[in-house]
mmCIF file of the C-alpha atoms, coordinates in Angstrom:
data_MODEL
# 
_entry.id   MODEL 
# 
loop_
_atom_site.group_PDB 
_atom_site.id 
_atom_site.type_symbol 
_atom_site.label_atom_id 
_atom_site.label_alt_id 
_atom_site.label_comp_id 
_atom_site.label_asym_id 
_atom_site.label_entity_id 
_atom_site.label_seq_id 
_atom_site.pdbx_PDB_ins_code 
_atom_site.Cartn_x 
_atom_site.Cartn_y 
_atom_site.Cartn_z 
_atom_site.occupancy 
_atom_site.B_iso_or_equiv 
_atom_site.pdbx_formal_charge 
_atom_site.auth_seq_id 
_atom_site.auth_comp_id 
_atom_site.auth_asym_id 
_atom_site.auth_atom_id 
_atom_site.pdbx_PDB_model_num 
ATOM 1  C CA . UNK A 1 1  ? -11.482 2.181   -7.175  1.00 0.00 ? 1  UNK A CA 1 
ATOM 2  C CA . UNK A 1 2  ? -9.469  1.256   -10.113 1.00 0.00 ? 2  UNK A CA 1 
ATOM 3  C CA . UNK A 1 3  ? -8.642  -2.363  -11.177 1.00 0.00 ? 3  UNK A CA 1 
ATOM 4  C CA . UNK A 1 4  ? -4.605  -1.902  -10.357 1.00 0.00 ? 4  UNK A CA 1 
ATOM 5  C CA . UNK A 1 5  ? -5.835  -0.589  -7.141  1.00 0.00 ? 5  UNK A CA 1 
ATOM 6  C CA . UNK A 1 6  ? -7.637  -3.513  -6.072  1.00 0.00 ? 6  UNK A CA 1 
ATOM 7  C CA . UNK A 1 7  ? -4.997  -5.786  -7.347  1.00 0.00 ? 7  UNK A CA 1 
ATOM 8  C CA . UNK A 1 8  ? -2.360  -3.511  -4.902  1.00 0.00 ? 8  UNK A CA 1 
ATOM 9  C CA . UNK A 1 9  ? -4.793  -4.657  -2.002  1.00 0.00 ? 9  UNK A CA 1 
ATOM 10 C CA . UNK A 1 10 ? -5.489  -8.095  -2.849  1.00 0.00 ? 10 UNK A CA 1 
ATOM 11 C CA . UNK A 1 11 ? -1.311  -8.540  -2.232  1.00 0.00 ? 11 UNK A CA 1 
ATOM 12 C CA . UNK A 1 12 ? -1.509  -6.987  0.526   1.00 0.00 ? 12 UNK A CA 1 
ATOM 13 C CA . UNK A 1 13 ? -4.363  -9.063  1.684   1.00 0.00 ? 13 UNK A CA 1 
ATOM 14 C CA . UNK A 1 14 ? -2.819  -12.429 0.506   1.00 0.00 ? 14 UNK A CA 1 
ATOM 15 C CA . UNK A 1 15 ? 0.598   -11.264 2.022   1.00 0.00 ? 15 UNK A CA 1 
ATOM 16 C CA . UNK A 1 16 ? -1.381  -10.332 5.700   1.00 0.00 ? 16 UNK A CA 1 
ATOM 17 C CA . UNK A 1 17 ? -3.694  -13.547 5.906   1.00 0.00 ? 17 UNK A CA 1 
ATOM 18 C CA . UNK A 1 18 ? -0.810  -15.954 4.655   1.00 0.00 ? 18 UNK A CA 1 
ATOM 19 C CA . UNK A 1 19 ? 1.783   -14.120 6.598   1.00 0.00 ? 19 UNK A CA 1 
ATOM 20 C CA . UNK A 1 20 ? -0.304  -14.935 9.597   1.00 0.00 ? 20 UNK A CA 1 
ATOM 21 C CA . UNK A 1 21 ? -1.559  -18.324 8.916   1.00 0.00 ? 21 UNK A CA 1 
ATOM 22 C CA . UNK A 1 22 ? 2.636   -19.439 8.815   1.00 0.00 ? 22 UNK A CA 1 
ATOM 23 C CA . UNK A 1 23 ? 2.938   -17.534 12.001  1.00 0.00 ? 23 UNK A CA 1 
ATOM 24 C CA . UNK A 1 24 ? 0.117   -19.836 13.653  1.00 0.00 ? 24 UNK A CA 1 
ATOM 25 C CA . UNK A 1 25 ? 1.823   -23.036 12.161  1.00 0.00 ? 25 UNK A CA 1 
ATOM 26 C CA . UNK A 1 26 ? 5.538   -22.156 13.331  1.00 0.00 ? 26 UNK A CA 1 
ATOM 27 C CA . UNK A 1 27 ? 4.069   -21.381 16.979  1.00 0.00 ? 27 UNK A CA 1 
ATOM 28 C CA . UNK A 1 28 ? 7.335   -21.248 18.691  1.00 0.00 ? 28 UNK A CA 1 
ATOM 29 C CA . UNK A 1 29 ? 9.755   -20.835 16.484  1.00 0.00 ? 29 UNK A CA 1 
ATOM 30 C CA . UNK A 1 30 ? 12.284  -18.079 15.782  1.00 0.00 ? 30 UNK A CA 1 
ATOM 31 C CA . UNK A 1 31 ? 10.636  -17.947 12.043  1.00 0.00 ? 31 UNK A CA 1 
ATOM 32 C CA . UNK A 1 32 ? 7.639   -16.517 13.006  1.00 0.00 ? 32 UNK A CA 1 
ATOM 33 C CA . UNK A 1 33 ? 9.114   -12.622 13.294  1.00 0.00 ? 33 UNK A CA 1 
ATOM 34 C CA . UNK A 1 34 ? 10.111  -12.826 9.752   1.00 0.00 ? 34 UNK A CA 1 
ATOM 35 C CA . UNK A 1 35 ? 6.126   -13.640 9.094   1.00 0.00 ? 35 UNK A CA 1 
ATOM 36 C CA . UNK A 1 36 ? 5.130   -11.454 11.587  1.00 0.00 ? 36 UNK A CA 1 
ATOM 37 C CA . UNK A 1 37 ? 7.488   -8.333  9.610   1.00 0.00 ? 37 UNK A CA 1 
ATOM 38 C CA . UNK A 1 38 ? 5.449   -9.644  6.239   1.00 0.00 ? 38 UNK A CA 1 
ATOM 39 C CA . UNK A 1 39 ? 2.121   -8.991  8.026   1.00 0.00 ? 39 UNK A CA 1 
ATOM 40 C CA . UNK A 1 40 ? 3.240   -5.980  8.987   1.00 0.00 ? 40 UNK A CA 1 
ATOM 41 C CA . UNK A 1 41 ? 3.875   -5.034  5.277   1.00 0.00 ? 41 UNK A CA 1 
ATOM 42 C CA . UNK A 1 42 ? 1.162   -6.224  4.049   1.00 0.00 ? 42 UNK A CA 1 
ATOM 43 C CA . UNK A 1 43 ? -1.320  -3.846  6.288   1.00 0.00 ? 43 UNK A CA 1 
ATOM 44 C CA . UNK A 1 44 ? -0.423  -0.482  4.415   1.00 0.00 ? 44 UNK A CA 1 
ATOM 45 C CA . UNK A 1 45 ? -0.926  -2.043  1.255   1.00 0.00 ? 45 UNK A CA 1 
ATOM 46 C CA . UNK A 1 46 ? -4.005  -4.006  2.380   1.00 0.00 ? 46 UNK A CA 1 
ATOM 47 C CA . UNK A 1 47 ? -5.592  -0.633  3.241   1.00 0.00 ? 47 UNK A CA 1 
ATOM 48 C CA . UNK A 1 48 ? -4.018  2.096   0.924   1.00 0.00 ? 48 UNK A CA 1 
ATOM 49 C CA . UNK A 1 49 ? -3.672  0.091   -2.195  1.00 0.00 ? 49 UNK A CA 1 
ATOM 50 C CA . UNK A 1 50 ? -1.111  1.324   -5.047  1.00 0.00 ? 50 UNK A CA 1 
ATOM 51 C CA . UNK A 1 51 ? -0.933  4.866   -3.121  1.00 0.00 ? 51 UNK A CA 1 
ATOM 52 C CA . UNK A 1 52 ? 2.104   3.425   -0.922  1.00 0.00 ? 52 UNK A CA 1 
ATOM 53 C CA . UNK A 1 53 ? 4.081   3.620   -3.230  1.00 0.00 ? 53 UNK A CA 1 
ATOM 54 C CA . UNK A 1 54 ? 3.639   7.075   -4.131  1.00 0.00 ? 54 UNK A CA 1 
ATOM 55 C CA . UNK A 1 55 ? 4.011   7.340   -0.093  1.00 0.00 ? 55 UNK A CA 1 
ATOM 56 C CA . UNK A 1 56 ? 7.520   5.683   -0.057  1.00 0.00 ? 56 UNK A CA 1 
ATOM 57 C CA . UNK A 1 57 ? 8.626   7.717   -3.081  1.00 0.00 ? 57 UNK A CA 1 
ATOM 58 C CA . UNK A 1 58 ? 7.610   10.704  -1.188  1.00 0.00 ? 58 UNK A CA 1 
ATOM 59 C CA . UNK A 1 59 ? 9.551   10.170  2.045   1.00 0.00 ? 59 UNK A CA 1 
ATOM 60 C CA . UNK A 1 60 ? 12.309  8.631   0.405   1.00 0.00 ? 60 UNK A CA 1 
ATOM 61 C CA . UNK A 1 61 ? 13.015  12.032  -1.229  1.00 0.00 ? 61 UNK A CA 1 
ATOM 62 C CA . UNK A 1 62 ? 13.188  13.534  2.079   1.00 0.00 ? 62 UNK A CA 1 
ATOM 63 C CA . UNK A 1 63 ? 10.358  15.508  1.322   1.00 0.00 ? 63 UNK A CA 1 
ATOM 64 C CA . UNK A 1 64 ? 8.749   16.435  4.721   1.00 0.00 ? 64 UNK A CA 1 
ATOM 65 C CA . UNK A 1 65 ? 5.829   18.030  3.168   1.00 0.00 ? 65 UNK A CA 1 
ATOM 66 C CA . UNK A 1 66 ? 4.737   14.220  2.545   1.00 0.00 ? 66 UNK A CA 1 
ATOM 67 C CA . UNK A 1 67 ? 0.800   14.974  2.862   1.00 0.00 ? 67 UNK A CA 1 
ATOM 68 C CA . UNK A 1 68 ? 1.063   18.004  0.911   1.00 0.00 ? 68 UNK A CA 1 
ATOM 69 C CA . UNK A 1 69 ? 2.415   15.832  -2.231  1.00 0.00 ? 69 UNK A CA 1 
ATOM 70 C CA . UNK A 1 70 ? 0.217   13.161  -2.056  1.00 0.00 ? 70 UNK A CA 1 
ATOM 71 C CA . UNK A 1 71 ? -2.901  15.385  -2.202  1.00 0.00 ? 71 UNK A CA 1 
ATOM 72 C CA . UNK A 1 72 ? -0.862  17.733  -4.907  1.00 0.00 ? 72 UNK A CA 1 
ATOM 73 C CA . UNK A 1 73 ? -1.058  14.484  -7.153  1.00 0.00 ? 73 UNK A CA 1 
ATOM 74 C CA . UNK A 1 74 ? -4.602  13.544  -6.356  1.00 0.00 ? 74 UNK A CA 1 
ATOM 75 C CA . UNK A 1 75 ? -5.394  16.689  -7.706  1.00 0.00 ? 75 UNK A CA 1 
ATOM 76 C CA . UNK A 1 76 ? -3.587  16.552  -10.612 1.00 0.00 ? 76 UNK A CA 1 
ATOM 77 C CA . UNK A 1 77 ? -5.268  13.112  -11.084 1.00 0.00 ? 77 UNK A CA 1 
ATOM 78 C CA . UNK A 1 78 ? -8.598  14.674  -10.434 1.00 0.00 ? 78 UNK A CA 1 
ATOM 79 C CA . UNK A 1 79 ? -8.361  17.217  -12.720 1.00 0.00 ? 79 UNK A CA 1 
ATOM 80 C CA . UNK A 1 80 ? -6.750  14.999  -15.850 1.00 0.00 ? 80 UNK A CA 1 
ATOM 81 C CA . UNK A 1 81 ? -9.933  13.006  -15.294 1.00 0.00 ? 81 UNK A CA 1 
ATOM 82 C CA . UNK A 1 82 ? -12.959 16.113  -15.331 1.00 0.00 ? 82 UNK A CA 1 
ATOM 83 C CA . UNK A 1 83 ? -10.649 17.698  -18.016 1.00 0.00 ? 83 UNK A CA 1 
ATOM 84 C CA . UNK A 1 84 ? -10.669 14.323  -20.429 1.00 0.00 ? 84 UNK A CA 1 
ATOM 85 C CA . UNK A 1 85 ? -14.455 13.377  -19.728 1.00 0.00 ? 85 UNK A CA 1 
ATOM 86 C CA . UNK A 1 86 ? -15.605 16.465  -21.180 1.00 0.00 ? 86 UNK A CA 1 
ATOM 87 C CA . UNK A 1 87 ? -14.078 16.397  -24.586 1.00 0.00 ? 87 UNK A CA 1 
# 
């Protein structure tokens, strides 16, 4: 996992667990679905990292072949890697 990765789920983390905490301290109030929508966002990143992203870019395109790109560019990442580590 690379460094920008973890950084992508450490927001997502911070954005989930603080997102939550306000929730618990506005108990009752109409605020608390705008903190609740933030939790929400942070989840994906929390668990995918910096691929979401890529993921938005992908359905925003209208691309319905969404999976197909996604592993299309892991592969291209894959093989940029092998192919430089053996110069």
């Amino acid at each position: 996992m690379t460094r920008r990765d973890l950084q992508w789920k450490a927001v997502g983390f911070v954005l989930t667990a603080g997102s939550c905490a306000m929730s618990l301290a506005l108990d009752g109030s109409p605020l608390m679905i705008g903190f609740f929508f933030l939790a929400f966002v942070g989840m994906p990143l929390m668990i995918h990292g910096k691929r979401v992203g890529q993921a938005l870019r992908a359905e925003r395109g209208g691309h319905y072949h969404t999976a197909d790109v996604l592993h299309a560019a892991r592969l291209r990442r894959r093989l940029k890697r092998d192919g430089d580590s053996d110069l």
